[in-house]
SERO-4910 file (N, C-alpha, C, O; in steps of 0.05 Angstrom, whole numbers):
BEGIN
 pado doro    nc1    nc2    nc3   cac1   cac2   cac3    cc1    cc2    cc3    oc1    oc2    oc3
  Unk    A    358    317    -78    353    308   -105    354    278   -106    341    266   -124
  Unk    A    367    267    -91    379    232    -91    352    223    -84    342    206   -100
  Unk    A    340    229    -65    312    231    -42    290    228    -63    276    208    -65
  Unk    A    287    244    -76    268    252   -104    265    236   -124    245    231   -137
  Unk    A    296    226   -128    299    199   -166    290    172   -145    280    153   -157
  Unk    A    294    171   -110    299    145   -104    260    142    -99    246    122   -104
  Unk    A    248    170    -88    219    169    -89    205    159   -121    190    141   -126
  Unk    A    216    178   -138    204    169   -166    201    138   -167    180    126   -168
  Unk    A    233    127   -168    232    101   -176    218     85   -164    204     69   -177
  Unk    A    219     86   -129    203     69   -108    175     73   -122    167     51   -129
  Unk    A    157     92   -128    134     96   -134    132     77   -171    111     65   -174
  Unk    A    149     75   -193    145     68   -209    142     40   -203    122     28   -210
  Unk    A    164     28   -187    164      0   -183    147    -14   -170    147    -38   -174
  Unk    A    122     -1   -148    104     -4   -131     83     -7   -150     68    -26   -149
  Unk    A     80     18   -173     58     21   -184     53    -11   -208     33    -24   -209
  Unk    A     75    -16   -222     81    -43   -231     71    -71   -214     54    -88   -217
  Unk    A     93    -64   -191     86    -88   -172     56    -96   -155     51   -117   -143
  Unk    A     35    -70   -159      3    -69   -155     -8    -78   -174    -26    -95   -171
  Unk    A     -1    -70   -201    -10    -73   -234    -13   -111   -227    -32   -126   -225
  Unk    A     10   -113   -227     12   -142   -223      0   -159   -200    -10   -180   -205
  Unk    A      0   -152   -180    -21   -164   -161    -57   -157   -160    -74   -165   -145
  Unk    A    -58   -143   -178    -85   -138   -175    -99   -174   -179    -90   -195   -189
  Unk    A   -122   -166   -168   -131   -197   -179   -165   -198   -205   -184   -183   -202
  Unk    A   -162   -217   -225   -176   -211   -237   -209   -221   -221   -211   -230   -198
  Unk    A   -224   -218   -234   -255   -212   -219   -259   -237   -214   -268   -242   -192
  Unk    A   -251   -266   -239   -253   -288   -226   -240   -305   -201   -248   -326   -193
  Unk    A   -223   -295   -193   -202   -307   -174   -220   -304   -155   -239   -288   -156
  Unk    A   -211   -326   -128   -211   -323   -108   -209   -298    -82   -190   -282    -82
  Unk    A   -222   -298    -69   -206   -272    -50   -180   -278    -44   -171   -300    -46
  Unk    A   -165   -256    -34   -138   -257    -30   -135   -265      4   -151   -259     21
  Unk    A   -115   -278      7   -109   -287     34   -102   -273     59    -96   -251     51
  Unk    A   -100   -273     81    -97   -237     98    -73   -234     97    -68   -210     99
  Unk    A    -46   -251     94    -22   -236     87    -23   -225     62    -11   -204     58
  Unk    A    -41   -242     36    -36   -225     15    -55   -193     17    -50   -174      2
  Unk    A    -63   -192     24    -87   -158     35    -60   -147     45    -45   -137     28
  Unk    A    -54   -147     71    -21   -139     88    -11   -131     69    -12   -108     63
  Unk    A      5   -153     53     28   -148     29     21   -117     15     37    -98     13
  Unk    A     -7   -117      7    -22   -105    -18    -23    -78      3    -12    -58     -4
  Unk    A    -35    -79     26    -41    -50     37     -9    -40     47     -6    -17     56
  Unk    A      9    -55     44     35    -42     50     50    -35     22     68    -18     24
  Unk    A     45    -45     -1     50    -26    -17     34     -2    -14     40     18     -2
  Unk    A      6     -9    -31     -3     17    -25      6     35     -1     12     57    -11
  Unk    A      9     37     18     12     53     41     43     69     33     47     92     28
  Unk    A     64     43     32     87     58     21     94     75     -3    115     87     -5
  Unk    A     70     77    -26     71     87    -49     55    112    -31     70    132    -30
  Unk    A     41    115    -23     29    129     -6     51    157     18     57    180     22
  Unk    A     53    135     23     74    159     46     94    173     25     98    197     24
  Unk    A    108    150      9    136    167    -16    123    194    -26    135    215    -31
  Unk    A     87    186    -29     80    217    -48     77    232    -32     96    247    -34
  Unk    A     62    240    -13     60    252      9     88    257     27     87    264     51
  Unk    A    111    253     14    137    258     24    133    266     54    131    287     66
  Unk    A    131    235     59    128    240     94    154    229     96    163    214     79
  Unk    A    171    239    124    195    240    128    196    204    135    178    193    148
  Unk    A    223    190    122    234    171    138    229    164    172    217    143    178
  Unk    A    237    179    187    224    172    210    208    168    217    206    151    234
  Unk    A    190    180    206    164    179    211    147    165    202    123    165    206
  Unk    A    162    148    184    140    128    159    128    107    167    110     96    154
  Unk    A    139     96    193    131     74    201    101     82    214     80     76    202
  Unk    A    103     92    233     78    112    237     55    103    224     36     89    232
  Unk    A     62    117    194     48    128    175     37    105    163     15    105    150
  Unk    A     53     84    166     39     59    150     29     46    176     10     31    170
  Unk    A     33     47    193     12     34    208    -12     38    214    -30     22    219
  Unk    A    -12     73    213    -43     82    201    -53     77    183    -73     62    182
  Unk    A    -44     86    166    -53     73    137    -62     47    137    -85     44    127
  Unk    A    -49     23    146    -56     -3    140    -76     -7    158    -85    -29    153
  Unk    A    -91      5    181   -103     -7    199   -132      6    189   -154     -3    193
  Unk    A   -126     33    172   -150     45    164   -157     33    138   -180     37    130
  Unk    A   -138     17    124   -154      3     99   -159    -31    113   -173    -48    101
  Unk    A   -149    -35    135   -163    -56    141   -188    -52    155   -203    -72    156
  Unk    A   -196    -27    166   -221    -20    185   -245    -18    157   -269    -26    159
  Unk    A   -231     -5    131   -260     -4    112   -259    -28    101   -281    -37     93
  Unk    A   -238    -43     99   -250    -72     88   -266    -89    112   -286   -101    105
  Unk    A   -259    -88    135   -278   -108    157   -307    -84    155   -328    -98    155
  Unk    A   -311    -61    154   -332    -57    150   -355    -53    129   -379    -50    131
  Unk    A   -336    -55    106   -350    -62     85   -361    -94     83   -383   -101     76
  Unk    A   -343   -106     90   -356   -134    100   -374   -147    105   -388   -165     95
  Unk    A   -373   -129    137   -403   -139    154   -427   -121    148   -442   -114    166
  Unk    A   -430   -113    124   -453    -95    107   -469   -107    103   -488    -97     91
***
């Protein structure tokens, strides 16, 4: 149950902390640590829903982050 209020919250505060980094249409592109930063939330809001086990999360975000960096370099060179 502890696992569950601490997933909720992690996911409320992620979803805020994206709200807030989004960038508006005029800005600049974002920098490659700020992309990193951004695909490791997402990824971690990601794994909490998908209640992928703690051990295993690291894993999970390193997939994750390498597959939203593979569609952004290929959306790119389009």
């Amino acid at each position: 149950m502890r696992h569950l209020l601490a997933g909720i919250l992690t996911l409320a505060l992620l979803s805020d902390a994206i709200a807030q980094t989004a960038t508006p249409p005029s800005s600049p592109e974002l920098s490659r640590r700020e992309l990193r930063k951004q695909d490791r939330q997402v990824c971690t809001a990601q794994a909490v829903q998908e209640n992928v086990a703690r051990r295993n999360r690291a894993e999970f975000l390193r997939y994750c982050m390498a597959d939203r960096q593979g569609k952004r370099r290929a959306a790119t060179h389009r």
